[in-house]
C-alpha positions as CSV (number, residue, x, y, z in Angstrom):
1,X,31.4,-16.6,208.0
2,X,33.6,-14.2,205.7
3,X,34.2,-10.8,207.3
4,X,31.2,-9.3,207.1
5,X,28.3,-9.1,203.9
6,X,29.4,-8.2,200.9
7,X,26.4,-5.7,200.7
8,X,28.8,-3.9,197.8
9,X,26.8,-6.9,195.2
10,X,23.7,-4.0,195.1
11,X,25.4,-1.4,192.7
12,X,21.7,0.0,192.5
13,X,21.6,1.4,196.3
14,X,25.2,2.2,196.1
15,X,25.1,4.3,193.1
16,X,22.3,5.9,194.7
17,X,23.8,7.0,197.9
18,X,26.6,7.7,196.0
19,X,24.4,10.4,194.0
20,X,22.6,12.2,196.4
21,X,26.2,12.4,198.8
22,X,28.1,13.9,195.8
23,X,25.3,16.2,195.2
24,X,24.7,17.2,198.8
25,X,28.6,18.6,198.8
26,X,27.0,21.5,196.7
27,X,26.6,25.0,198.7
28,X,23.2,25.9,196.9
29,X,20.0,24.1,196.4
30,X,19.9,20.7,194.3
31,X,16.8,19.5,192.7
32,X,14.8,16.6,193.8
33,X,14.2,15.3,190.3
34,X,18.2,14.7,189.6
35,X,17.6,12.3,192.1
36,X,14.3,10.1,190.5
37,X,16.2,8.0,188.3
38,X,19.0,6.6,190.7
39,X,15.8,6.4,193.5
40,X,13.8,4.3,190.8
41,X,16.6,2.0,189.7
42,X,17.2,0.9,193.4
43,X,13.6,-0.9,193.1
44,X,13.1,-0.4,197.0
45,X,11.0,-2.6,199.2
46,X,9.2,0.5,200.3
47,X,8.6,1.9,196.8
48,X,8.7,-1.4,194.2
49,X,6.1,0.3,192.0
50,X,8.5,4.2,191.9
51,X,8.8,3.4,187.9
52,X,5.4,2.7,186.8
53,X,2.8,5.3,185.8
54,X,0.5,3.9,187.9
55,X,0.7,5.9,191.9
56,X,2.0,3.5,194.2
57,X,-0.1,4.5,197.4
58,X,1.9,2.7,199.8
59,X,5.2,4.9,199.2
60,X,3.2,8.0,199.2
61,X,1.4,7.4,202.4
62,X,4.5,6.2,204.3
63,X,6.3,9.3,203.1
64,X,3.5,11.4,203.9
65,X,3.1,10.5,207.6
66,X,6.8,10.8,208.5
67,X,6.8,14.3,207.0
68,X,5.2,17.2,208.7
69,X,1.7,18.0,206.7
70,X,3.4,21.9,205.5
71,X,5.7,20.4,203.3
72,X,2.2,20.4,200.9
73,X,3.2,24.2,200.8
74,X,7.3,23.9,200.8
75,X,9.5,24.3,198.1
76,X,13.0,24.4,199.6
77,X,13.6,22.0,202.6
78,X,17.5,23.0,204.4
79,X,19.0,20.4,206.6
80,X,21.2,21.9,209.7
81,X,22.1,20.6,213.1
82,X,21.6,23.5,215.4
83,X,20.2,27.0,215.5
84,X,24.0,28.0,215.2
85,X,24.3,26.4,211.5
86,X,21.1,28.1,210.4
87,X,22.1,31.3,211.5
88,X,25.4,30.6,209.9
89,X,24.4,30.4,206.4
90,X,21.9,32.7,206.3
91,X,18.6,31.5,207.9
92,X,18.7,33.5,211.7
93,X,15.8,32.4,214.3
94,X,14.6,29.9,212.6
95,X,13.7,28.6,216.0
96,X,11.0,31.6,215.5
97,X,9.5,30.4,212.9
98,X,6.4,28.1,212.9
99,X,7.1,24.2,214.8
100,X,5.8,21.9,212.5
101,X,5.3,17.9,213.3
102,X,5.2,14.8,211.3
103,X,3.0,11.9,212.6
104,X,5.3,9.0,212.5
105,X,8.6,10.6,212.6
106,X,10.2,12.5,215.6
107,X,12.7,15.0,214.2
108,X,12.4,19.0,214.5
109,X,10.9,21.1,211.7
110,X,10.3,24.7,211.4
111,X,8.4,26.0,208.7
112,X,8.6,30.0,207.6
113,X,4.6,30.1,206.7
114,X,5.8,30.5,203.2
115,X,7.5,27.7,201.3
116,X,10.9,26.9,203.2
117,X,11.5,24.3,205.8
118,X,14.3,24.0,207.9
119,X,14.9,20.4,209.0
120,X,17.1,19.6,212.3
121,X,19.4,16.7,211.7
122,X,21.2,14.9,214.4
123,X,23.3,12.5,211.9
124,X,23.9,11.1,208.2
125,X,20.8,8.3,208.8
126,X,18.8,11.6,208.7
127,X,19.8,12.4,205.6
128,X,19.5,8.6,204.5
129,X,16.0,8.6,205.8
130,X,15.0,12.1,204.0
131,X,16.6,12.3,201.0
132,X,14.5,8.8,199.9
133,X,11.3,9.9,201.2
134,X,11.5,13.4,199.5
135,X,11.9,12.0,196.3
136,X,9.4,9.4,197.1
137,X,7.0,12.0,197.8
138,X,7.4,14.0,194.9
139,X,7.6,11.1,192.1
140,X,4.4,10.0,193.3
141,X,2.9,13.6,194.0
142,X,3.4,13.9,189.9
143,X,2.3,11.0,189.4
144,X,-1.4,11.5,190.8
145,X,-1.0,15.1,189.5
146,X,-1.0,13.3,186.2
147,X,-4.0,11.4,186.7
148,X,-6.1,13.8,187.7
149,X,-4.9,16.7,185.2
150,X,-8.6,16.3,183.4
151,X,-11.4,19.3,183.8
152,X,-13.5,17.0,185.1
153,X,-11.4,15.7,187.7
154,X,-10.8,18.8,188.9
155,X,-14.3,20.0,189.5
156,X,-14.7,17.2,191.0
157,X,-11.7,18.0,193.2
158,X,-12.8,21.3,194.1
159,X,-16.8,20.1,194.4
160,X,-15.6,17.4,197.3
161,X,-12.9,19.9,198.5
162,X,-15.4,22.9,199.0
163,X,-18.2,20.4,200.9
164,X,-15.4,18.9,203.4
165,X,-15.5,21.5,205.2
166,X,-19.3,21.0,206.3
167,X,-19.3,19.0,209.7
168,X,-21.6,16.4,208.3
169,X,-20.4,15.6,204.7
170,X,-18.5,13.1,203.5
171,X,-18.2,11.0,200.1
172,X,-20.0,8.1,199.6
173,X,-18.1,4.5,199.3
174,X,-19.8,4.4,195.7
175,X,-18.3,8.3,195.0
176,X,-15.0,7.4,196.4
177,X,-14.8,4.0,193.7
178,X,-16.0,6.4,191.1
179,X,-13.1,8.4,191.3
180,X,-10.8,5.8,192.1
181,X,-11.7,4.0,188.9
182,X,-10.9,7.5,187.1
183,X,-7.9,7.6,188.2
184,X,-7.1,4.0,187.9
185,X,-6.5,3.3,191.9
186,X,-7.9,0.7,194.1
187,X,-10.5,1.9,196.7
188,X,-8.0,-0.2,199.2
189,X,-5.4,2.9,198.7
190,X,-7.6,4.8,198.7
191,X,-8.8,4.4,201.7
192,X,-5.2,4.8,203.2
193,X,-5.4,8.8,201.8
194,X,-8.1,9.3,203.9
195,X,-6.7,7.4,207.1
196,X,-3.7,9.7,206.7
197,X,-5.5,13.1,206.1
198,X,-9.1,12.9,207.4
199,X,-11.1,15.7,206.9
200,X,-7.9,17.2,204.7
201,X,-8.7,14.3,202.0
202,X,-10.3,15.9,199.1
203,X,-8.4,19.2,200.1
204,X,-5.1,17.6,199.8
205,X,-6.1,16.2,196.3
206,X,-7.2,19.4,195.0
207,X,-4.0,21.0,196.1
208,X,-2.0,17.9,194.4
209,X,-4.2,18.7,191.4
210,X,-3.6,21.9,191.0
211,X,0.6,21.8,190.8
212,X,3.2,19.5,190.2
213,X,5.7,19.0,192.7
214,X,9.1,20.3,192.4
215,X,11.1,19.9,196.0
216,X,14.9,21.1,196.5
217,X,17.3,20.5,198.8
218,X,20.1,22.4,200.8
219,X,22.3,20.9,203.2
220,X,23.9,23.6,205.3
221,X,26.5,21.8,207.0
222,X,27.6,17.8,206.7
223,X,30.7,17.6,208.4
224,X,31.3,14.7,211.7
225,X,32.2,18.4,214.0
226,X,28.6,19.8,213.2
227,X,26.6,16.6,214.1
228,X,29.6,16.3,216.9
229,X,28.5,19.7,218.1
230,X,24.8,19.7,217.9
231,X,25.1,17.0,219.9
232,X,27.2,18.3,223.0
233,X,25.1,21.2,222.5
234,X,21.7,18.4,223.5
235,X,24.0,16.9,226.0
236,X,25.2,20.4,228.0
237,X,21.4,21.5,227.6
238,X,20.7,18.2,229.6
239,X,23.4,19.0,232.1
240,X,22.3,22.6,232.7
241,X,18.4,21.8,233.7
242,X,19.3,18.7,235.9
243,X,22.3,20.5,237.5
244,X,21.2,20.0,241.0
245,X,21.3,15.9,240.0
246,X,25.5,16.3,239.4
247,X,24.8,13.7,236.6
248,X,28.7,13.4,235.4
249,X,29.6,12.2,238.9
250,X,26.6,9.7,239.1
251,X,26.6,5.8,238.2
252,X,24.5,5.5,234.9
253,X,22.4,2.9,233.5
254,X,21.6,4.2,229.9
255,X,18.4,2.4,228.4
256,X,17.0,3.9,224.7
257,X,13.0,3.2,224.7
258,X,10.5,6.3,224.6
259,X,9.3,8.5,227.0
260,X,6.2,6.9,228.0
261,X,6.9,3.4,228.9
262,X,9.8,3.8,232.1
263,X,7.6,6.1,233.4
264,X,4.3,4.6,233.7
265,X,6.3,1.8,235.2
266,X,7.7,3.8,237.6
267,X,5.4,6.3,238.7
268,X,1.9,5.0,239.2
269,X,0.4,7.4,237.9
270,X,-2.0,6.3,235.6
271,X,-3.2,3.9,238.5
272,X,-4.1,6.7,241.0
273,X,-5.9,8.5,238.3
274,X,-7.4,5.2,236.8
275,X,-11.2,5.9,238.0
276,X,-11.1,9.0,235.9
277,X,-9.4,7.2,232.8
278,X,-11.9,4.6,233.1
279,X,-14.4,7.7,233.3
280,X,-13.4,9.1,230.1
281,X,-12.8,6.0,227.9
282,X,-16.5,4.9,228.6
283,X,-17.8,8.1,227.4
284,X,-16.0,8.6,224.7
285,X,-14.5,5.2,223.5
286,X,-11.9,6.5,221.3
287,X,-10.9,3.5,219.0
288,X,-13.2,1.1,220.9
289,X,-11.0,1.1,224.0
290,X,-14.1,0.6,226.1
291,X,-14.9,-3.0,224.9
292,X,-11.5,-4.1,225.4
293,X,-12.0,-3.0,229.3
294,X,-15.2,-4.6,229.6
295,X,-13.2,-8.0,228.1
296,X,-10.2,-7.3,230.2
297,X,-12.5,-7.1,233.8
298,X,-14.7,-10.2,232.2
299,X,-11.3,-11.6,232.4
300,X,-8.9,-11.3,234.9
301,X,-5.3,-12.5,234.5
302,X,-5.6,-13.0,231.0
303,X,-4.1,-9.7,229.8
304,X,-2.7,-6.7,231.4
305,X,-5.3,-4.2,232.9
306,X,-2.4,-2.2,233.4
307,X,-1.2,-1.8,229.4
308,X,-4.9,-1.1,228.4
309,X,-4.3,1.6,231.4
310,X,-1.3,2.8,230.5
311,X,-2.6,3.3,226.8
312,X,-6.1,5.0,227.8
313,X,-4.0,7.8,229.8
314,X,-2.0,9.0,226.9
315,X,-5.9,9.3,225.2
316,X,-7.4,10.9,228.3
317,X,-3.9,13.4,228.6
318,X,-4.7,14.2,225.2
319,X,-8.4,16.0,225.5
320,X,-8.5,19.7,226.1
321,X,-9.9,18.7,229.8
322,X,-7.4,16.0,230.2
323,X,-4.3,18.9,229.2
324,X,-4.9,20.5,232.7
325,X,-3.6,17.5,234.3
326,X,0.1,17.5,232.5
327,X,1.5,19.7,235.0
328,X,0.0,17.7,237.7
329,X,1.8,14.8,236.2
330,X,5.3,16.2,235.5
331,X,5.0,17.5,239.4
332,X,3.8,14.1,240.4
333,X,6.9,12.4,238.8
334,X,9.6,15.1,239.6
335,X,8.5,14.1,243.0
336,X,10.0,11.3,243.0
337,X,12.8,11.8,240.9
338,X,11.7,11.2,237.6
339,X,12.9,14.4,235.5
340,X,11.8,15.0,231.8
341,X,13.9,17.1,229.5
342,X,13.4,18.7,226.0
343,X,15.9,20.4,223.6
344,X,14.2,22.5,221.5
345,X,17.5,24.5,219.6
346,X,19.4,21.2,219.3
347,X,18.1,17.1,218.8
348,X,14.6,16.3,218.6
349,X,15.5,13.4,221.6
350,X,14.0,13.7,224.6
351,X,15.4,12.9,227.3
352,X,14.9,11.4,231.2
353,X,16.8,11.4,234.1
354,X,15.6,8.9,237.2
355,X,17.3,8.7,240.3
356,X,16.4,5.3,241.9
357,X,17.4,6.2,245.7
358,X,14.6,8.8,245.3
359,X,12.0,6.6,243.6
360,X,9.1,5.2,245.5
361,X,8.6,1.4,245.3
362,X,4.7,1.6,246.0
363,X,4.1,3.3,243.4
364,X,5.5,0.6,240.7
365,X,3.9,-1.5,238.7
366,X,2.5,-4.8,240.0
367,X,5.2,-6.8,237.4
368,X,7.9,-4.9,238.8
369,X,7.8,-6.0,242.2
370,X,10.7,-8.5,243.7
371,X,12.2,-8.6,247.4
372,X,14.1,-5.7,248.6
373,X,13.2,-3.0,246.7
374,X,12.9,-0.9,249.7
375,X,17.2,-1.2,249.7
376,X,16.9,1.2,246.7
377,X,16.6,4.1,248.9
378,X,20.6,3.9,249.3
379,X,21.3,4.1,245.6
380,X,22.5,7.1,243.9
381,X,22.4,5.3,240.5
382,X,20.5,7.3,237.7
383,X,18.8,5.9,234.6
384,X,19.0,8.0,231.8
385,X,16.5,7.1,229.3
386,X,16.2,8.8,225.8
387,X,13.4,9.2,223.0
388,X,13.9,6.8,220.0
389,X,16.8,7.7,217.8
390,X,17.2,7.3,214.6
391,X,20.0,5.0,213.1
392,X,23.7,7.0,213.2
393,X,21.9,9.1,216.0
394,X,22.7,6.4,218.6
395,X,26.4,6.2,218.1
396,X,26.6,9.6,218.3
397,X,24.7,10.3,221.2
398,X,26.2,6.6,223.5
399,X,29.7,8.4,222.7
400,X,28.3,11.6,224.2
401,X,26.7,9.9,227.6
402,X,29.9,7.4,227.4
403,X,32.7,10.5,227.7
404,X,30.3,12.7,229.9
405,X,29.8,10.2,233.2
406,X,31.9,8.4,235.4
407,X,30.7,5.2,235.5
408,X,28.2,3.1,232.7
409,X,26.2,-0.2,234.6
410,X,24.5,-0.9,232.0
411,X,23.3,-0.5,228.2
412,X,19.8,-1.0,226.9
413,X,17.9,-0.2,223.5
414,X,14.1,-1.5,222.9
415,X,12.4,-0.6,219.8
416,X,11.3,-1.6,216.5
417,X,12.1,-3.9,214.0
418,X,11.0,-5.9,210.8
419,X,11.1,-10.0,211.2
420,X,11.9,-12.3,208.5
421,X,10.7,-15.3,210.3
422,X,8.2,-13.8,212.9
423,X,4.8,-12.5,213.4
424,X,3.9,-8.5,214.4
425,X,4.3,-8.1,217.9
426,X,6.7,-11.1,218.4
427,X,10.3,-9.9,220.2
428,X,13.1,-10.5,218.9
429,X,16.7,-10.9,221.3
430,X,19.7,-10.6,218.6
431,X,23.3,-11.7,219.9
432,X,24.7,-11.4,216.3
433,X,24.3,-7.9,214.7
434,X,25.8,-6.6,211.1
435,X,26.1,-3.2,210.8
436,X,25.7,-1.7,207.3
437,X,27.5,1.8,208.9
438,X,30.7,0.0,209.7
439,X,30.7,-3.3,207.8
440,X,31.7,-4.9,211.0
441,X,29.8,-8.6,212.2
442,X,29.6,-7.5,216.3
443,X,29.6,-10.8,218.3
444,X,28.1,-10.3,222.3
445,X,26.8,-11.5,225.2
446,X,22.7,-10.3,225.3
447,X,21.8,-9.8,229.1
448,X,18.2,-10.9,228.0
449,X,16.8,-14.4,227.4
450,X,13.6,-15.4,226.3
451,X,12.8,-16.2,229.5
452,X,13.2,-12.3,230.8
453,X,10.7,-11.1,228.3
454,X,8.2,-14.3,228.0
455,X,6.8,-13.9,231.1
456,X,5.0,-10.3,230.6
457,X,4.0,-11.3,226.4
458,X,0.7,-12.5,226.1
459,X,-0.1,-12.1,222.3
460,X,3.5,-12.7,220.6
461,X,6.1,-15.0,220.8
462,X,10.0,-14.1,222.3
463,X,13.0,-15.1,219.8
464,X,15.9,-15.1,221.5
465,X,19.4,-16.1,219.8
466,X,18.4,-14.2,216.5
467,X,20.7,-12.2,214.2
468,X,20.4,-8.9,213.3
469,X,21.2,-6.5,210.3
470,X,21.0,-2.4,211.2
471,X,20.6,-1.0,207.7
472,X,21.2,2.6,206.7
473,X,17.6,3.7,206.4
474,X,14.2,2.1,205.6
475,X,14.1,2.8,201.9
476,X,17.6,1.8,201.4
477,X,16.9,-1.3,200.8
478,X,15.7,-4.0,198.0
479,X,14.4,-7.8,197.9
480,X,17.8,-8.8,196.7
481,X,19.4,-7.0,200.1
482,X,16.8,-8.6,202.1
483,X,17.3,-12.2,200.8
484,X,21.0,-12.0,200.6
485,X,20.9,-11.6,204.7
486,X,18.1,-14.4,205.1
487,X,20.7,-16.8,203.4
488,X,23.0,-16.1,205.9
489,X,20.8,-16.1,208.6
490,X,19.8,-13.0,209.2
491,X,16.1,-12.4,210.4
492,X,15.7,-9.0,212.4
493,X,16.3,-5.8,210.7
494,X,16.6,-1.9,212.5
495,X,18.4,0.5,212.6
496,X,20.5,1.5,215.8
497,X,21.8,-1.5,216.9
498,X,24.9,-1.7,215.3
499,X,25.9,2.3,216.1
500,X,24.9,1.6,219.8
501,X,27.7,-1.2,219.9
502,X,29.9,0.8,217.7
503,X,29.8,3.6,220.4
504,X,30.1,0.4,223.2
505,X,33.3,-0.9,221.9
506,X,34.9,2.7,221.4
507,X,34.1,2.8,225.5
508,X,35.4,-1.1,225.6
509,X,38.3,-0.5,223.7
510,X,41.3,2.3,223.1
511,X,40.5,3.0,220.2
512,X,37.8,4.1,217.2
513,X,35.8,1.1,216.2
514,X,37.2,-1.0,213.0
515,X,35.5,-1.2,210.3
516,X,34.8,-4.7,208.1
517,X,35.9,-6.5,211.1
518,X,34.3,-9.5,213.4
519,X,34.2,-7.8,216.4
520,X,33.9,-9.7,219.9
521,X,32.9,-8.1,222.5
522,X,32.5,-11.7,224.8
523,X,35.4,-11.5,226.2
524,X,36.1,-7.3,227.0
525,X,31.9,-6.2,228.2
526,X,32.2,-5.1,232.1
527,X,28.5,-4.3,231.7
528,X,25.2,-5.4,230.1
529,X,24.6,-4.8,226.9
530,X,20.6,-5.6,226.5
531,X,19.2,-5.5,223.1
532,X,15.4,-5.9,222.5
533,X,13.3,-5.3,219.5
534,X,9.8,-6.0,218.8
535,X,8.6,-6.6,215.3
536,X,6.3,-3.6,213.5
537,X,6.9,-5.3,209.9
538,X,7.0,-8.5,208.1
539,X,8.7,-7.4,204.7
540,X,9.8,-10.7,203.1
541,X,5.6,-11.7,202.8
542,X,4.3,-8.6,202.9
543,X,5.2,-4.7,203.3
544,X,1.8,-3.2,204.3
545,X,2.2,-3.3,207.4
546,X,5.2,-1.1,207.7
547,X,4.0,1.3,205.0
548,X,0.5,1.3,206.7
549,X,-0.1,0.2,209.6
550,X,0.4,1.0,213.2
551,X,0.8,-1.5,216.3
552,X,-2.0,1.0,218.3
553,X,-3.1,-0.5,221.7
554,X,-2.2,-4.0,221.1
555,X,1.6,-2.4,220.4
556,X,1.6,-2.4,223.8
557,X,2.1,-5.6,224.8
558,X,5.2,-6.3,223.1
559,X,6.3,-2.6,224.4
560,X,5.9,-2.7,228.0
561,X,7.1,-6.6,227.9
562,X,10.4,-5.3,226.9
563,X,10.1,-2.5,229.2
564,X,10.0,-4.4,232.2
565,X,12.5,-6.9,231.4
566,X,14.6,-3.8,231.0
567,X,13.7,-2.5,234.4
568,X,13.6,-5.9,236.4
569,X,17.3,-6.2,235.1
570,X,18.6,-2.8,236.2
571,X,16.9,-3.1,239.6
572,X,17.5,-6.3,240.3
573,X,21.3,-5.7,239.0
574,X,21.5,-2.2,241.4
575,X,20.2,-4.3,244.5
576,X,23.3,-7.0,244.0
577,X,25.2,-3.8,243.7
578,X,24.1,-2.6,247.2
């Protein structure tokens, strides 16, 4: 294999980054529309239709969902690490103003109830990943502002728009194709509008309507010492509320997942409350959850009751009677030494700290178990697990966790990926990564087999020996990127793997990671380094799925399968240790 991919043969991305970076370097606003043309000529995956007149649904909806629903009333959208860069350049308290959340996308927004919205970024893929889907957003915005700039559309617009809000209307299937065929638009696209917006549908329209869309930008601070800084800031924030845990001085295993998965592993909650879950699914049966239990207990050993379990509680925690039993549960878990830590002025990453000498081994899941678990009571190891991050984020925030504790046992990321040769919800176990941040091939050991993970799948199928690409963000790429990496063998794509191990050989070795390198880390690793990522997308048939749809309950098989090989591995590897 040559030293690395010689990704530099798509001039269309490159120009692009190139354009929005050189702009960005600007102190005052820069318009989105400078940036439509490079964004078009790219011909992403995510947005193949961004030069036709026709709306290309599929962009829009998968930029709407990962942007917080205010940016309907935002103009000007500034990009800053911390509090302390806001108030910097201009924009005090913005921690004051109103939190506003996107519904695919974890990353802190405030919005000042007028038209500006200040965006917290933890690294450059931030600014990879919202610089495309701005400009996504608002070439399609003007493009359905377009087509339905006609009188009668707009009555229309506002006759729908004023009857939404009565609790019994809705539009017809035969008055939703009417107007699709006015504007030209398939009732299939249509029909992922109103998944995304619900009773905000025709609302939204009107509002789209009614104005063009005109976004700008301001990036308040770019340099490696701001994202260096908001990031000790997350990690000293971490430090301060689990003070009585001495984390520095404490043997770590780090493991990047969610917040969820450990945790319900761990804790047992959801199984001491499971009468009342049950309770509540049956009477209300939010997304037919109550048929899959009646299969599941028709069943027994086929699937896990425990999944379905695990997925019900985050439904039941979510009601306005379930809400009085979060403070139960974060006493329930702190009980045992399961601690759960937010960062509001800083990174939108939670984070958890576990100590295992304090966890209690009857209250783990049933897949969990193995002998001597009972030992764990002498540990003092911790597991510190954090929220999903998001591409560069990982390096940056491994190099933090690396530097601030005295000992690393082990390194684990589970998450999401697109497959070139897979099915949704098939896992895939990469020991070859290419990393588009550093040009460098990373060659390594993976703790995990397809064995490890196998055993606790039921629907998908576990690829082990696989390659993987990390890419700088999901629209920054094209079907000439994705077949130039299926030639060469290349069938998992994501984006944190190859910062994670950037951050790993920094620790490895005495110096910064090279860059365009093969880099082998066989021969140095003097811990695990478990990689595991489950497929969400199939791009190279089809991209609806990423742009559209979501894993939902049966996500969580391939989840908690990867989230218990994780945990068998660090428990099993602690008890050697003791």
């Amino acid at each position: 294999m040559d030293r690395g991919i010689p990704v530099a043969g798509n001039e269309e991305i490159e120009l692009y980054l190139r354009t929005y970076y050189s702009l960005l370097r600007s102190t005052g606003e820069i318009q989105v529309r400078s940036l439509v043309e490079t964004h078009s000529a790219m011909q992403s995956s995510l947005h193949l239709r961004a030069e036709e007149p026709t709306p290309d649904i599929s962009a829009f909806v998968y930029a709407v969902m990962r942007l917080p629903p205010e940016i309907f009333q935002t103009r000007l959208v500034l990009l800053g690490q911390s509090d302390e860069v806001f108030d910097r350049r201009g924009y005090p308290h913005v921690e004051k103003w109103q939190l506003v959340q996107a519904a695919a996308r974890h990353r802190r927004c405030f919005f000042d109830g007028q038209e500006t919205m200040a965006v917290f970024i933890s690294s450059v893929s931030d600014i990879d990943d919202l610089i495309p889907m701005l400009t996504a957003l608002q070439i399609e915005w003007n493009k359905l502002h377009q087509a339905m700039a006609t009188p009668g559309i707009r009555a229309l617009l506002e006759d729908y728009a004023a009857r939404e809000r009565e609790p019994e209307w809705r539009a017809t299937i035969r008055q939703e194709e009417d107007f699709c065929r006015r504007l030209g638009l398939e009732h299939s696209d249509f029909a992922k509008l109103r998944q995304a917006w619900g009773d905000r549908l025709w609302a939204n329209l009107l509002t789209i309507a009614q104005q063009e869309k005109n976004l700008a930008v301001r990036l308040l601070a770019g340099s490696f010492t701001d994202y260096k800084r908001a990031t000790q800031g997350w990690w000293q924030t971490i430090l301060q509320k689990v003070a009585d845990v001495d984390l520095p001085h404490r043997p770590v295993y780090f493991v990047s997942s969610n917040t969820h998965s450990l945790v319900n592993l761990l804790g047992g909650y959801a199984q001491a409350h499971a009468d009342e879950i049950v309770a509540y699914i049956q009477a209300a049966n939010p997304e037919e959850l109550w048929a899959e239990y009646q299969r599941l207990e028709s069943a027994p050993g086929t699937d896990s009751r425990e999944n379905w379990l695990y997925y019900a509680l985050r439904k039941w925690l979510a009601t306005p009677d379930g809400d009085r039993h979060l403070a139960e549960r974060q006493a329930w878990h702190e009980a045992i030494g399961i601690r759960h830590i937010q960062t509001p002025l800083y990174l939108d990453l939670d984070a958890q700290v576990i100590e295992i000498g304090r966890l209690d081994p009857a209250r783990f899941d049933s897949r969990l178990a193995m002998p001597g678990l009972e030992r764990l009571r002498q540990s003092r190891a911790v597991i510190f697990n954090i929220d999903y991050p998001l591409g560069q984020t990982a390096y940056n925030l491994l190099s933090q966790v690396t530097t601030g504790v005295a000992e690393i046992r082990g390194t684990y990321a589970m998450g999401k990926a697109a497959t070139l040769n897979g099915r949704i919800g098939d896992v895939m176990i990469p020991n070859v990564v290419y990393d588009e941040h550093s040009q460098n091939t990373f060659l390594f050991r993976n703790c995990f087999t397809a064995q490890d993970v196998a055993l606790y799948l039921r629907y998908g199928t576990v690829l082990d020996n696989q390659k993987t690409v990390t890419v700088r963000g999901t629209f920054l790429q094209n079907r000439k990127f994705v077949e130039l990496f299926y030639k060469e063998g290349y069938t998992d794509i994501e984006m944190e793997s190859g910062p994670y191990l950037s951050a790993i050989y920094e620790h490895l070795y005495p110096k910064r990671y090279p860059v365009n390198e093969i880099v082998n880390l066989f021969l140095i690793a003097s811990y695990d380094i478990g990689l595991l990522h489950y497929a969400s997308d199939t791009p190279y048939s089809r991209r609806q799925s990423l742009l559209s749809k979501s894993l939902s309950y049966f996500g969580m098989d391939a989840t908690y399968a990867t989230a218990i090989a994780i945990l068998r591995r660090i428990l099993a590897n602690e008890l050697a240790m003791l």
